[in-house]
N, C-alpha and C positions, 0 to 999 in steps of 0.2 A: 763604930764599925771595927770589927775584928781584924788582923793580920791575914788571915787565911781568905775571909769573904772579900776583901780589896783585891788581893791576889787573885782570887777566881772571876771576881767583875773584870779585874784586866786582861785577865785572859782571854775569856767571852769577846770581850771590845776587839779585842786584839785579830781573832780569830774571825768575827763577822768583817774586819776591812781587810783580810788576807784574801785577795783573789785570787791565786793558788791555792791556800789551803783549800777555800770553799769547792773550786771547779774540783782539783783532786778530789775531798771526799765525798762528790756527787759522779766523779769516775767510777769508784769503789760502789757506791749504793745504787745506781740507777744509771749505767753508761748510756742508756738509749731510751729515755722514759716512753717515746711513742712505739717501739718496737714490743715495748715489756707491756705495752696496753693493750696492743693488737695480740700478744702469745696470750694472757690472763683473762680474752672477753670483753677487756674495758674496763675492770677494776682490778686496782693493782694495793695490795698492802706491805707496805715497808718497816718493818721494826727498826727501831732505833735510827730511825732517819736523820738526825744530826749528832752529833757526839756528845753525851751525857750533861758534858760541863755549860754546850749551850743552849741545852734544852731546858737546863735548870737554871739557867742565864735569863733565856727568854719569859721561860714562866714568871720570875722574881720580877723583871720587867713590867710585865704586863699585872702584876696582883699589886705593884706599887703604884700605876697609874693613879690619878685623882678620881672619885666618881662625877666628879663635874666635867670629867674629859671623856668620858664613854658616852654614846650615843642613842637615844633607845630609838630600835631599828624593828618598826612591826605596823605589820597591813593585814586587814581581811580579806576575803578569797574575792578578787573581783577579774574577773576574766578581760574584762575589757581594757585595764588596762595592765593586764600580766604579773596580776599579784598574787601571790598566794599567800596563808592564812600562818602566821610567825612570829614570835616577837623575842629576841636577845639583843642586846648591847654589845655597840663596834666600833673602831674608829679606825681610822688611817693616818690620823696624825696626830702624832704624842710628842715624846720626849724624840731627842735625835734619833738615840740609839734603836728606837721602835723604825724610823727609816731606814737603817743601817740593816736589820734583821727581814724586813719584807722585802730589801734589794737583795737578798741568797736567795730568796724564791725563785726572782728573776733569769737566775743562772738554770735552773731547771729547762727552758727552750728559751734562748739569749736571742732568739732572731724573732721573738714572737712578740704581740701586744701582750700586757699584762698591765691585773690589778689586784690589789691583794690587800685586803684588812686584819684586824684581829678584832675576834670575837669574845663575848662572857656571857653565857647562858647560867642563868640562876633557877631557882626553882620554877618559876612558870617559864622559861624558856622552851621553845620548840619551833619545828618548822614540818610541816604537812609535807605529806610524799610531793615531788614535782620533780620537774625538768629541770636541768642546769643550765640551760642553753645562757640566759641573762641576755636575753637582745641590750645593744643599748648605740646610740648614736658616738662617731669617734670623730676626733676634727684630726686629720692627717695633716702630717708637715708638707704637701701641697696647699693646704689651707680646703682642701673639700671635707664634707662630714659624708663620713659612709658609717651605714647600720652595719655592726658587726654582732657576734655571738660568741660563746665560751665555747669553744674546742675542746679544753680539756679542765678540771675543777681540781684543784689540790686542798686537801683540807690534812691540817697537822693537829694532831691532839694536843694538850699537853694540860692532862688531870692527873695527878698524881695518887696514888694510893685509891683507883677509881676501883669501883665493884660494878657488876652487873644490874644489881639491885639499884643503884644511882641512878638507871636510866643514860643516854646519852649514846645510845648504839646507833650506829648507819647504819640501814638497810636498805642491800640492793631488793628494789623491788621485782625486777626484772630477769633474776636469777633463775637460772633453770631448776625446777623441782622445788620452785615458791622462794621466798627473801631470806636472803643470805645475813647474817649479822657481822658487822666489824668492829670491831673496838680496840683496832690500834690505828696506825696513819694510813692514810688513802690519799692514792691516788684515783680520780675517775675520768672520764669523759662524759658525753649526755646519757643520763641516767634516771631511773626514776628514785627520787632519796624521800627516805623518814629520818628524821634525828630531832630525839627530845635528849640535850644533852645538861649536863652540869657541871660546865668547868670552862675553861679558854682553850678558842682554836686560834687558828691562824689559817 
């Protein structure tokens, strides 16, 4: 391992457990993510949503997982019990520092429930237009389980050197004047999405 790449992993490390830095540079990027959803329609696109070094932190992260530790994560369209037709590879728990990086997400709404994976969509990866809602049962620190839903979906790119040609676009389907294309980070809420992507989200 080089001088320079050690240096940059520790920086990365450094910067996901600074809880200043992170609130601050989610001051700068998104000071009120539910306000910027409500002015944008519901869908919101962020360039450069973390700052370069941990975006290239994260990536190296995640392309270093094992493939015995990713997931394959895919169902066919059966309504009855709220599946749609998809299939990529995901995990939620890897190496540490993979926890350290899905807790900044957290900081996005600090008072809210949250869950958050990372994803690797390879060539037949895709996922059918649908809802985001994600019903799913929660067990609250009273100990009751209440059925709760997705408020709001954040999904972060991080393909580097992607083309159009690759595949991998979000489309709002819901978009006024027919489907809007994204192809950098998104923020959404309940939405209807297409995405045949090629590369790791989060």
């Amino acid at each position: 391992m080089g001088k320079s790449s050690k240096h940059a992993r520790t920086k990365f490390k450094k910067w996901l457990n600074s809880y200043n830095d992170v609130v601050s540079w989610f001051e700068k990027k998104c000071p009120d993510l539910e306000q910027l959803l409500e002015e944008h329609g519901g869908l919101v696109k962020i360039e450069n949503f973390l700052p370069a070094f941990v975006a290239d932190g994260i990536l190296e992260l995640l392309e270093n997982i094992d493939d015995r530790t990713w997931n394959l994560t895919a169902a066919t369209d059966d309504y009855t019990h709220n599946n749609i037709r998809h299939e990529f590879l995901s995990v939620k728990t890897g190496p540490p520092v993979l926890d350290d990086v899905l807790r900044v997400f957290t900081l996005l709404l600090p008072d809210s429930l949250f869950t958050f994976s990372a994803a690797k969509y390879c060539k037949a990866g895709h996922i059918v237009p649908h809802d985001d809602r994600a019903y799913t049962n929660v067990l609250m620190d009273n100990g009751r389980v209440e059925l709760c839903s997705r408020r709001i979906a954040v999904i972060y790119y991080l393909t580097k050197d992607w083309s159009g040609v690759d595949g991998g676009q979000l489309v709002d389907m819901e978009a006024q004047g027919g489907p809007q294309v994204s192809d950098t980070i998104c923020m959404l809420p309940l939405l209807d999405l297409e995405c045949q992507n090629l590369g790791y989200e989060l």
